[in-house]
Legacy VTK file of the C-alpha trace (Angstrom):
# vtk DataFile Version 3.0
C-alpha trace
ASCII
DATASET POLYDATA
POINTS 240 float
23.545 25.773 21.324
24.931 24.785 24.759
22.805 25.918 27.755
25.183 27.997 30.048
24.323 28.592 33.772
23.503 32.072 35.303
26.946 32.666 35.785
28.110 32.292 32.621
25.384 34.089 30.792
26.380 37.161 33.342
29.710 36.968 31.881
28.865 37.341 28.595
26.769 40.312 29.050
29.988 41.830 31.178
31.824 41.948 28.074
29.374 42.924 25.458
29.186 45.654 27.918
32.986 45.777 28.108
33.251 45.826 24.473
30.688 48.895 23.834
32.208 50.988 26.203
35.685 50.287 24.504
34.651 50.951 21.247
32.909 54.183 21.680
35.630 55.451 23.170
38.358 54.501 21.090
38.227 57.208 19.003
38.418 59.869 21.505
41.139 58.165 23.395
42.962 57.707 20.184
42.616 61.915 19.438
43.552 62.770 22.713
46.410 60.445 23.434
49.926 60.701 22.862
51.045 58.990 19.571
49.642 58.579 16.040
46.322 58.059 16.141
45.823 54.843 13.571
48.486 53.590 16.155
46.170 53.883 18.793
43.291 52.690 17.130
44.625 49.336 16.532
46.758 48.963 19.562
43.048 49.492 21.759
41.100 47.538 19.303
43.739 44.685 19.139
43.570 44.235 22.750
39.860 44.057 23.044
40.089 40.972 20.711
42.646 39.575 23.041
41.112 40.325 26.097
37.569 38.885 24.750
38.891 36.239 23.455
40.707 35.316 26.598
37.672 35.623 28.656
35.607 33.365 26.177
38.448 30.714 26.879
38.113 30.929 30.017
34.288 30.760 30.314
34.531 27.504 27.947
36.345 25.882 30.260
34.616 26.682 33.593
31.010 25.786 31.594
32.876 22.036 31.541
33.692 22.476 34.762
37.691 22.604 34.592
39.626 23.357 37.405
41.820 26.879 36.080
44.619 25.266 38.029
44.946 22.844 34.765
44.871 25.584 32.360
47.511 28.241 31.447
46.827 31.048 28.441
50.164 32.595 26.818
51.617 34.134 23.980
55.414 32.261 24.511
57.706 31.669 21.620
58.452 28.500 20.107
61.879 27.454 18.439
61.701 26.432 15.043
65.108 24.845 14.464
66.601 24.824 10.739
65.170 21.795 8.853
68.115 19.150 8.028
67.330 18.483 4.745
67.690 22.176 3.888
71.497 22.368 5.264
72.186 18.996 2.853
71.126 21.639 -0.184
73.201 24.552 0.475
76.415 25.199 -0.260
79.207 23.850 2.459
80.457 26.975 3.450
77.420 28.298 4.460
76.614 24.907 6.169
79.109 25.253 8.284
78.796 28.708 9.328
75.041 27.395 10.586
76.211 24.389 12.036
79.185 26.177 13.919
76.074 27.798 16.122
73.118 25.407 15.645
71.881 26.337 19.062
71.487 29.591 18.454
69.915 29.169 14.659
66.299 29.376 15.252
63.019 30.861 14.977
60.903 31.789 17.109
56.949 31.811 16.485
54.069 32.449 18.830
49.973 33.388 18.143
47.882 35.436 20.131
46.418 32.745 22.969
47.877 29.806 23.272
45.844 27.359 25.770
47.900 24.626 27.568
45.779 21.991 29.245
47.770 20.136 32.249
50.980 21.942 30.266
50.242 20.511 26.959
49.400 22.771 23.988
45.972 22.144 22.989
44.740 24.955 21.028
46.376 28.148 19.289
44.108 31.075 18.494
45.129 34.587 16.570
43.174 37.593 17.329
42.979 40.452 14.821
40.390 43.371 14.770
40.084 42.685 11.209
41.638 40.468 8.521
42.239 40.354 5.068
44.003 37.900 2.813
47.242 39.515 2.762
47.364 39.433 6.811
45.772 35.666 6.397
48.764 34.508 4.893
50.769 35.437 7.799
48.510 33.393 9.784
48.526 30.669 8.085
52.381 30.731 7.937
52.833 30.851 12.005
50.217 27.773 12.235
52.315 25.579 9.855
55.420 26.593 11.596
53.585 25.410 14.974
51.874 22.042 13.599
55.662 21.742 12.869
56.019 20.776 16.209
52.398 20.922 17.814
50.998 18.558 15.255
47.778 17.916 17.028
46.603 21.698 18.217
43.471 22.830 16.741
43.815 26.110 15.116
41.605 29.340 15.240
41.011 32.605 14.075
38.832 34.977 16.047
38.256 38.230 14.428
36.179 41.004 15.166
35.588 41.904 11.629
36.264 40.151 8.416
37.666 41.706 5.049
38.788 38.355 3.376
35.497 38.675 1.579
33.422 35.718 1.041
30.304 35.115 3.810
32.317 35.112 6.560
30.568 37.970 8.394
26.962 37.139 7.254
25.324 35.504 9.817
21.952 34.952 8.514
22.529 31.802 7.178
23.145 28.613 9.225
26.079 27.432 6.550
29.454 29.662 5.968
31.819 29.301 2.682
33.619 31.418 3.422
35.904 33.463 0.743
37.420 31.897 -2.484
40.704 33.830 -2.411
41.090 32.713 1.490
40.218 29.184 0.175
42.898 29.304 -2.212
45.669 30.151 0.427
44.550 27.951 3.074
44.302 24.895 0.262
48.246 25.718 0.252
48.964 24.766 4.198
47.080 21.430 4.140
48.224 20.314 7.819
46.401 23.719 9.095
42.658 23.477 9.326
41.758 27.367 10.061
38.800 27.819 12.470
37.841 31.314 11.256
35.098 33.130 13.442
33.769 36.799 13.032
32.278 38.409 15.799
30.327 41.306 14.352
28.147 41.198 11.384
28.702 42.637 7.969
31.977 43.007 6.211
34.877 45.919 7.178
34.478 49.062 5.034
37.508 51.096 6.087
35.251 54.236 4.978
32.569 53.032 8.020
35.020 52.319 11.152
32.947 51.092 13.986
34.565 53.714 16.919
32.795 56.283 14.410
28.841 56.402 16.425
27.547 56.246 13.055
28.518 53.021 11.621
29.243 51.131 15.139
28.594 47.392 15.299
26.813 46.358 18.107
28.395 42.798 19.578
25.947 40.010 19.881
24.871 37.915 23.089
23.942 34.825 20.569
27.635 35.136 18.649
29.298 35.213 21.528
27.863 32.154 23.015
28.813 30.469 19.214
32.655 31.444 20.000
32.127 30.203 23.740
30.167 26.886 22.661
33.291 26.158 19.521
35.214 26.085 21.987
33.789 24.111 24.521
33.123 21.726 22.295
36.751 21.610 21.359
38.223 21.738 24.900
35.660 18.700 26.241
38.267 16.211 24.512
40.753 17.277 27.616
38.208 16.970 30.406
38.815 14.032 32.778
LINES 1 241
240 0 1 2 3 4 5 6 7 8 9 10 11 12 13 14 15 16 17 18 19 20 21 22 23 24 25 26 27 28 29 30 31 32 33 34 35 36 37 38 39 40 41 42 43 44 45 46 47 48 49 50 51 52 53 54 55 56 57 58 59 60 61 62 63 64 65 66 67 68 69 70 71 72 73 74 75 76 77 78 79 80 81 82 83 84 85 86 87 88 89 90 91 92 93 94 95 96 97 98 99 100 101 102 103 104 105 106 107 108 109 110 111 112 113 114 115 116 117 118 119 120 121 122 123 124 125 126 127 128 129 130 131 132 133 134 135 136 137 138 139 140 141 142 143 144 145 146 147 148 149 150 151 152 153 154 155 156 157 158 159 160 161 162 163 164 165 166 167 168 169 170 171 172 173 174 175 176 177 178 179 180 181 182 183 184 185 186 187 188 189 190 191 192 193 194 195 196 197 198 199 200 201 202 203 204 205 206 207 208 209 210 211 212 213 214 215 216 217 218 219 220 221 222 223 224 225 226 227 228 229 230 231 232 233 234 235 236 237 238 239
């Protein structure tokens, strides 16, 4: 593990801290707050991921030392324009309804933080507050659509807890397999190569929700620095 000055480790502990006060208040935010309350449950927890996830981005690249000026974090859209060898299979009338507004026949595709180095976009990460294979197939759907264009990115998923199954939350062994079923859909997208990281230990059991005080999951110092040093590691390719 990479050694991180004072300042850094103080950032860490500022959001575990961050993140136990959130979650053991979710749930009475979520009761006493206007609209449904599963609505409010993952709106809160969604953002946590994003907002720690941002922060661990951002502490990556100051333990390198890069200037923040070089660095921009966003969520924009990119066009994905209709593939050409799709209009020569269709029918001509409908060819030519496309091609009459080309311009405007796109898609447009984003994931949760999307780092730009000196405007360039380096790495994509999605942030869930769980996952399971069903919502890992969208994933792996918006990657391939941005390696469509962003060949070179490196791809992540940061997740606060896992249900794809597998050993993906178990973190008492120094190797992770991972899930077979996740396996299967990733072996599908072969120009994606998923980073998948779990933050808190032991898989999601939607009968023990961590905002319940009873089964909450306390965030670890040591997995957090394992999130900060993956990506560290990655970003060093862009330091100059």
């Amino acid at each position: 593990m990479i050694i991180y000055s004072h300042n850094i480790d103080s950032r860490i502990n500022v959001l575990v801290r961050q993140y136990e006060k959130t979650v053991l208040r979710v749930d009475e935010q979520a009761i006493s707050g206007e609209g449904s309350y599963g609505g409010i449950l993952r709106s809160v927890k969604g953002k946590l991921q994003e907002d720690m996830t941002e922060e661990i981005i951002k502490i990556a690249w100051a333990s390198l030392g890069g200037n923040s000026s070089r660095m921009e974090i966003n969520k924009k859209r990119h066009k994905i324009y209709i593939k050409e060898e799709y209009l020569q299979k269709i029918d001509q009338a409908t060819k030519r309804h496309i091609e009459l507004s080309s311009d405007n026949c796109y898609y447009g595709v984003s994931v949760d933080k999307q780092i730009y180095i000196d405007n360039n976009l380096v790495i994509g990460i999605e942030c869930k507050s769980y996952t399971e294979n069903a919502m890992l197939k969208r994933v792996l759907v918006d990657f391939d659509l941005i390696k469509s264009i962003y060949p070179e990115i490196s791809c992540y998923l940061f997740q606060l807890e896992s249900q794809l199954g597998g050993d993906y939350s178990d973190f008492g062994q120094n190797t992770s397999f991972g899930s077979k079923k996740s396996h299967v859909l990733m072996s599908y997208f072969p120009r994606v190569k998923l980073n998948i990281f779990t933050f808190l230990s032991g898989e999601r059991r939607v009968d023990r929700p961590i905002h319940k005080s009873g089964f909450f999951k306390p965030l670890e110092v040591n997995q957090v620095l394992k999130a900060v040093d993956l990506l560290t590691m990655d970003l060093q390719r862009h330091i100059k």
